[in-house]
C-alpha positions in Angstrom: -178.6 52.9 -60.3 -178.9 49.7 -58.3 -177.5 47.6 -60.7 -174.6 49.9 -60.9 -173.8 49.8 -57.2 -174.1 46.1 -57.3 -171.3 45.8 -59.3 -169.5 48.3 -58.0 -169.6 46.0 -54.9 -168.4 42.8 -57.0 -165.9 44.5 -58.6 -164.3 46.1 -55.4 -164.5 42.8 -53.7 -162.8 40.8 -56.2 -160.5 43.6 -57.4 -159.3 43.6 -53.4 -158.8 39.4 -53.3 -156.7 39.8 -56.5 -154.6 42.8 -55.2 -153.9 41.3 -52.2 -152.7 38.2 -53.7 -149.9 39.6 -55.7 -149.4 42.8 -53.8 -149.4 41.6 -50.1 -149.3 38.0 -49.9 -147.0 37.2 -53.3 -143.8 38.7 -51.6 -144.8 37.4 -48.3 -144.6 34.1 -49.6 -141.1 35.0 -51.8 -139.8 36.3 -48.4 -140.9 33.4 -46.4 -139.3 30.9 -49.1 -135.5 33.1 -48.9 -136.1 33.5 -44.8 -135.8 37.2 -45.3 -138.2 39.7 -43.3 -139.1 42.2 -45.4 -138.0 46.1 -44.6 -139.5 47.7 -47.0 -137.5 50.9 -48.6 -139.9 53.5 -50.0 -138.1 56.0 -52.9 -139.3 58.8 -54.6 -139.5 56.0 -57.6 -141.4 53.2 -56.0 -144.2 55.6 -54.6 -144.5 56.9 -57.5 -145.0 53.8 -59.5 -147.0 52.5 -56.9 -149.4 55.3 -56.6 -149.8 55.4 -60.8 -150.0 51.7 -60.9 -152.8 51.7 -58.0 -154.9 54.6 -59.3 -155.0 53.0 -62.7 -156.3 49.7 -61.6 -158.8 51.7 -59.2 -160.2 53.6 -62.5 -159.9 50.8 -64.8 -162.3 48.9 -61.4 -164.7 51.7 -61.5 -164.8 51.2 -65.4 -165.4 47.7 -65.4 -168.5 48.0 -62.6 -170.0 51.7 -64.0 -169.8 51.4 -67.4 -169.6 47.2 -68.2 -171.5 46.5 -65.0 -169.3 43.7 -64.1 -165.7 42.7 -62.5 -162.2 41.8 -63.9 -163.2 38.8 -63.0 -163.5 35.7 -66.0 -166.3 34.6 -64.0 -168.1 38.3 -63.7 -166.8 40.3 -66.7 -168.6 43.3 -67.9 -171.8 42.9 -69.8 -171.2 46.0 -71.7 -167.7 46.6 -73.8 -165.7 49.0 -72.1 -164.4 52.1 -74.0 -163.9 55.1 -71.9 -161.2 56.6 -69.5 -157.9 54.5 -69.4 -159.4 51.7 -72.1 -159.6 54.8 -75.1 -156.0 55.1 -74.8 -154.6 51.5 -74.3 -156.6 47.8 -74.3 -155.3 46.5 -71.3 -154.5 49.5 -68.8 -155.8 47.2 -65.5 -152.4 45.0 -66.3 -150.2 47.8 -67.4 -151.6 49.6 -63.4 -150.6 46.1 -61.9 -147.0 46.0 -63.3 -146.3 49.3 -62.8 -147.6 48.8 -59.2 -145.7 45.6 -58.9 -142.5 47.3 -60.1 -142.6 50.0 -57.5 -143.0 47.2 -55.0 -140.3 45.5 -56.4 -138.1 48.2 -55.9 -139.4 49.0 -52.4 -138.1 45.4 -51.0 -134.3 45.3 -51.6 -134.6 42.0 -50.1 -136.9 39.9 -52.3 -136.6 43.1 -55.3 -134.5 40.1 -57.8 -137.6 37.6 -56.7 -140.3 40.3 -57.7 -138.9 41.0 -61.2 -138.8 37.8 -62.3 -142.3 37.2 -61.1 -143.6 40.1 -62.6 -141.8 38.9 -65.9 -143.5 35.2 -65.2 -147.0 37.3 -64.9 -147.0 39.3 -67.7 -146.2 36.0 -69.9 -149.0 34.2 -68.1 -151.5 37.5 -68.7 -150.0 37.7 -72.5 -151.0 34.3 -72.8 -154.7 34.4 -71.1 -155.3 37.5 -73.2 -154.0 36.1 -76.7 -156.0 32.7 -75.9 -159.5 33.6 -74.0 -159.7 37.0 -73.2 -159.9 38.6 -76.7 -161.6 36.0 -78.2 -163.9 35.8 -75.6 -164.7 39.9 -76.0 -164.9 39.4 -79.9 -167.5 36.3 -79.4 -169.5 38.9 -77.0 -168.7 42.3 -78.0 -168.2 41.3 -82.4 -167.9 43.7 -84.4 -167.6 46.9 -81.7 -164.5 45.1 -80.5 -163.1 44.4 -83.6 -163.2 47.8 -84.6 -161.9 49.1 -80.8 -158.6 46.3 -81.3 -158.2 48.1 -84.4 -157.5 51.1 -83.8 -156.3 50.7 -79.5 -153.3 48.9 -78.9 -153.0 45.8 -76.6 -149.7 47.6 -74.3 -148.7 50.7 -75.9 -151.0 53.7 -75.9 -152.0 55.5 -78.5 -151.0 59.2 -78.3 -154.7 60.8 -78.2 -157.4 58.8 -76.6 -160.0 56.7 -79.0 -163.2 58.2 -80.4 -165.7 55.4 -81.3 -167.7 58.5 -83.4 -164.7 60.1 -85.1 -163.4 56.5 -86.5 -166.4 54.6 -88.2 -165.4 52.9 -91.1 
């Protein structure tokens, strides 16, 4: 249980720095550059996406520290392979919560909202590209043969349409 809560701790911490970067201080900075203050405009359509986006990188968080005990971060990933909640439907769902969290903030500041988009367009090239070259090879050199199997049959952005069942697929 110990070990468990430790993690829990690392992940929250670094899950918070990484947040904050691109969802508080990123348009800070794009406002700042434009000398625009930002007012932000809450819809019905950025809460939404906000609130989806957050509470899937929360779960995916509690994921990586309960189950993997470790952190999205490179430097502290998770020492076990991650297959449950969000991950049995999609292989990526912490990104897929960020853009869809991004988006609704994008939306919300009318004044920056052009700036946003093509930064979240520049990030999810940037994420394509760390996946493509270190993350998944970095899982298959840990996790072999279980992750081969899970990249199988769970999609990298697109979710499959019933969640994934290690038992119910074996080769």
């Amino acid at each position: 249980m110990a070990a468990r809560l430790f993690a829990l701790a690392r992940a929250i911490v670094v899950a918070a720095i990484f947040v904050s970067l691109w969802t508080w201080f990123a348009p800070r900075w794009i406002a700042m550059s434009k000398h625009v203050a930002l007012a932000p405009q809450l819809g019905v359509v950025s809460i939404i996406l906000m609130l989806a986006g957050g509470a899937i990188m929360a779960r995916c968080v509690w994921d990586f520290a309960w189950t993997g005990r470790g952190t999205p971060a490179p430097f502290d990933p998770p020492r076990h392979l991650v297959v449950r909640g969000l991950y049995r439907w999609v292989r990526n769902p912490m990104y897929v919560g960020m853009g869809l969290f991004l988006v609704g903030e994008a939306l919300a500041l009318p004044a920056i909202t052009r700036e946003m988009f093509i930064l979240i367009a520049a990030l999810w090239l940037a994420v394509s590209l760390l996946i493509l070259a270190y993350e998944e090879p970095a899982l298959r050199g840990t996790f072999g043969d279980d992750y081969r199997h899970y990249c199988a049959h769970v999609r990298r952005w697109l979710p499959r349409l019933t969640p994934f069942d290690k038992s119910t697929t074996q080769p």
